[in-house]
N, CA and C of each residue as an Amber inpcrd file, in Angstrom:
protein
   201
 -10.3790000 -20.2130000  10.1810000 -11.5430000 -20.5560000   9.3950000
 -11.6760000 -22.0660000   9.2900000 -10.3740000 -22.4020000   8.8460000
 -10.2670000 -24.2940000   8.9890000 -10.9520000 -24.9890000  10.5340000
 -10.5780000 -24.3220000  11.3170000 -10.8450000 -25.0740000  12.3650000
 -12.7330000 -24.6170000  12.5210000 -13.0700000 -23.5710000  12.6170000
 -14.2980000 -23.3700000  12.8910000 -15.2810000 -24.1030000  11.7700000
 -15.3320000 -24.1630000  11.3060000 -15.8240000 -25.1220000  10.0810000
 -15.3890000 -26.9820000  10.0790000 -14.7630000 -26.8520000  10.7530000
 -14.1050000 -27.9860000  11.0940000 -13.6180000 -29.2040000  10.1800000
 -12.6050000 -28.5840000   9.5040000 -12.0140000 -29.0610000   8.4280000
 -10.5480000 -29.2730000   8.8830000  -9.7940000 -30.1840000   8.6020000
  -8.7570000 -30.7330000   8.3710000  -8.0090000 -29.6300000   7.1800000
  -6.4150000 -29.4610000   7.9260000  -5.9680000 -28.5510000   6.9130000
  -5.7350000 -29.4290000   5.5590000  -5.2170000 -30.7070000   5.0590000
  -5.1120000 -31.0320000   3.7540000  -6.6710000 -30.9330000   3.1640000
  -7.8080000 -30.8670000   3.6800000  -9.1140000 -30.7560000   3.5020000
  -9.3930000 -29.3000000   2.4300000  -8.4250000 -28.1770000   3.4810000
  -8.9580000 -27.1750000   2.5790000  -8.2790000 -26.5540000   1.4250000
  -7.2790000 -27.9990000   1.1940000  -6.1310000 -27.6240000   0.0060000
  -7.1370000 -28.6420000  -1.1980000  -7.9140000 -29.7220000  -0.6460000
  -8.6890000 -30.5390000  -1.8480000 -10.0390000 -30.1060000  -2.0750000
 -10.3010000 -29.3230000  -1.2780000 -11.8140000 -28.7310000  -1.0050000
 -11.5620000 -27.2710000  -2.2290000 -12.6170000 -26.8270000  -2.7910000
 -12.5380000 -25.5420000  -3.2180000 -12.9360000 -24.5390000  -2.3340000
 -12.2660000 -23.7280000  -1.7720000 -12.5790000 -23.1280000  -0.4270000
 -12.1810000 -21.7650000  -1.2620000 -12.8360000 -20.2920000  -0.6210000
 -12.3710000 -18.7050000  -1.2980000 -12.6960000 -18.2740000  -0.7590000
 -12.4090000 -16.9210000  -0.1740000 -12.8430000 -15.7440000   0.1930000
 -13.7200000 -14.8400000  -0.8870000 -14.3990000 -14.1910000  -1.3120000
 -14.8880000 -13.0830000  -1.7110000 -15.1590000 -12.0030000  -1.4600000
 -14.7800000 -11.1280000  -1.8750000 -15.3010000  -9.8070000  -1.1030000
 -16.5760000  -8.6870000  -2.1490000 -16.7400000  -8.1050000  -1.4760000
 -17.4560000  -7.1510000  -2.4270000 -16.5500000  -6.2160000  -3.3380000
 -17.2680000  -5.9810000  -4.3890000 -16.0490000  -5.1930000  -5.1860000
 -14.9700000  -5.4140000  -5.9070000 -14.7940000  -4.6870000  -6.4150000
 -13.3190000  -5.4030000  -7.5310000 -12.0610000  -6.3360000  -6.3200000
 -11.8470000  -5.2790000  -5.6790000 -10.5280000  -6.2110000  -4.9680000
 -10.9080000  -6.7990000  -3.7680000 -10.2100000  -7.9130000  -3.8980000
  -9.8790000  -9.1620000  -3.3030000  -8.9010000  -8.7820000  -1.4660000
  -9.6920000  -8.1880000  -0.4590000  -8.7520000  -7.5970000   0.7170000
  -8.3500000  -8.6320000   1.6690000  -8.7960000 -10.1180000   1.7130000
  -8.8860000 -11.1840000   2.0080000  -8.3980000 -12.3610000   1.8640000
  -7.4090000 -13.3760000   2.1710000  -7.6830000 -14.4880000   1.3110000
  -7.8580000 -15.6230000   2.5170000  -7.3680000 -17.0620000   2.1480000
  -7.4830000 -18.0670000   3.0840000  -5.5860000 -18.6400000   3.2100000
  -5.1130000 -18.3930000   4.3190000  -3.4240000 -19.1110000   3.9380000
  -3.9280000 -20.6950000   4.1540000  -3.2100000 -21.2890000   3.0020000
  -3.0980000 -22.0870000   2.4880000  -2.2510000 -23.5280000   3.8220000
  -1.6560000 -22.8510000   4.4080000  -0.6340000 -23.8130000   5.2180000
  -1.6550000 -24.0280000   6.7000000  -2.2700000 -22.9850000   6.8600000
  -2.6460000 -22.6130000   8.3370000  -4.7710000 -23.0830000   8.2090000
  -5.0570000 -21.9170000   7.4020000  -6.3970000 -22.0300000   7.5000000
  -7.0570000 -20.9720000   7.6180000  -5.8480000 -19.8730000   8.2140000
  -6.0810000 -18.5030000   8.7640000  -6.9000000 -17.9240000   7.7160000
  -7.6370000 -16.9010000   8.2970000  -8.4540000 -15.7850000   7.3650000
  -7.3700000 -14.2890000   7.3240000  -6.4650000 -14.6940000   6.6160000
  -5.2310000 -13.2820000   6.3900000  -6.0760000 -12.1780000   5.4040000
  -5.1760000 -10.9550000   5.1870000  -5.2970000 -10.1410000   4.6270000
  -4.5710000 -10.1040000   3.1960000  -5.1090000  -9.8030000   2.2360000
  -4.5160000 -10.2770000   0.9130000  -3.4140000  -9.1070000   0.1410000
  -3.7580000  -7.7130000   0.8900000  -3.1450000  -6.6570000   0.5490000
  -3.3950000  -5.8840000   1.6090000  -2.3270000  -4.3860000   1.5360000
  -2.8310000  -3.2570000   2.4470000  -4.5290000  -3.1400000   2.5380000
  -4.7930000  -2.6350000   3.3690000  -5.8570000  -2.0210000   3.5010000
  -5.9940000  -0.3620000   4.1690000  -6.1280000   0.5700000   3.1040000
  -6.1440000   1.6510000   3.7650000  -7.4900000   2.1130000   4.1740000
  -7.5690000   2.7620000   5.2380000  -8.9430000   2.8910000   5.7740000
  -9.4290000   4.0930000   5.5650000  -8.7520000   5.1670000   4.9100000
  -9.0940000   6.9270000   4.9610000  -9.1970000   6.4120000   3.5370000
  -8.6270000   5.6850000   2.5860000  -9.1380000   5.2450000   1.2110000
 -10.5660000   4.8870000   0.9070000 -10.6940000   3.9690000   1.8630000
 -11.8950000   3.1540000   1.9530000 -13.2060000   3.7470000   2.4960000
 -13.0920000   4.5330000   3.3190000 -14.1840000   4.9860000   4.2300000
 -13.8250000   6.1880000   4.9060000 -13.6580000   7.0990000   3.8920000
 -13.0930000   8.5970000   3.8460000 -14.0010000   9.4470000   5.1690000
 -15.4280000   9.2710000   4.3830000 -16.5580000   9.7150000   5.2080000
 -17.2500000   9.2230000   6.3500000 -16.7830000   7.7420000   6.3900000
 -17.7660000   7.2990000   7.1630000 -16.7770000   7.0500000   8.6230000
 -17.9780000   6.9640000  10.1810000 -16.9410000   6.7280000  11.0970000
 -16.5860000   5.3590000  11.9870000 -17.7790000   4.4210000  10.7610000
 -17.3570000   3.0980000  11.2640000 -17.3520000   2.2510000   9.8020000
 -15.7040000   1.6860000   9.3950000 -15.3620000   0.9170000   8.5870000
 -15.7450000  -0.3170000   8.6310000 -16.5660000  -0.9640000   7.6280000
 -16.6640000  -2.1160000   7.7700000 -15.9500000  -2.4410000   6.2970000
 -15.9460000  -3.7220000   6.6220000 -15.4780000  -4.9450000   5.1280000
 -16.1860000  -5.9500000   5.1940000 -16.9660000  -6.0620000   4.3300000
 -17.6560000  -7.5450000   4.2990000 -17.0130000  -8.4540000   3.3410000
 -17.1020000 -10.0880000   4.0050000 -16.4990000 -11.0770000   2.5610000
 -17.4710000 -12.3520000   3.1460000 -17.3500000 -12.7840000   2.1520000
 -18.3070000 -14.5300000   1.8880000 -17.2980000 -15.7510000   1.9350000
 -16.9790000 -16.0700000   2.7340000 -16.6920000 -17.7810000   2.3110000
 -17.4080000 -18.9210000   1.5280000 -16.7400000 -18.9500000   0.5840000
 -17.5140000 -20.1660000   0.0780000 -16.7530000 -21.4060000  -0.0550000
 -17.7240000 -22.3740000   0.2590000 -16.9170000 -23.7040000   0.3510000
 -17.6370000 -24.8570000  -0.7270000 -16.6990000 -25.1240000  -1.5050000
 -17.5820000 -26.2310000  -2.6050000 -17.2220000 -27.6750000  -2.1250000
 -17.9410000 -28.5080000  -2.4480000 -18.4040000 -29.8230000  -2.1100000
 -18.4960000 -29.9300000  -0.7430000 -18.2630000 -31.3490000  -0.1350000
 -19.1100000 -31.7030000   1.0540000 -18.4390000 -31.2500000   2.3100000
 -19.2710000 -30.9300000   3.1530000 -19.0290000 -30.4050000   4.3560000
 -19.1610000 -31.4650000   5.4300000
């Protein structure tokens, strides 16, 4: 995410940078060392999308101040 946005990693430790997702939990986050877009917890998929036969997850990056 750091790099495509093209940020410097100490950038996105002074920057307010987050993942969001829809919904109460948080399945997402940003690692802190790297930039990576990791996973914040399991994700079970027969939990999530019992019925349906294509799982999606949507999340928002948001990035505060200057770009």
């Amino acid at each position: 995410v750091a790099k495509d946005l093209g940020l410097q990693l100490p950038e996105t430790r002074d920057t307010g940078i987050r993942v969001v997702s829809e919904g109460k939990t948080q399945y997402f986050a940003l690692h802190g060392k790297t930039g990576h877009l990791v996973t914040a917890e399991r994700i079970d998929r027969e939990q999530l999308c019992e019925r349906v036969q294509q799982c999606v997850l949507r999340c928002e990056l948001i990035v505060e101040g200057e770009m």
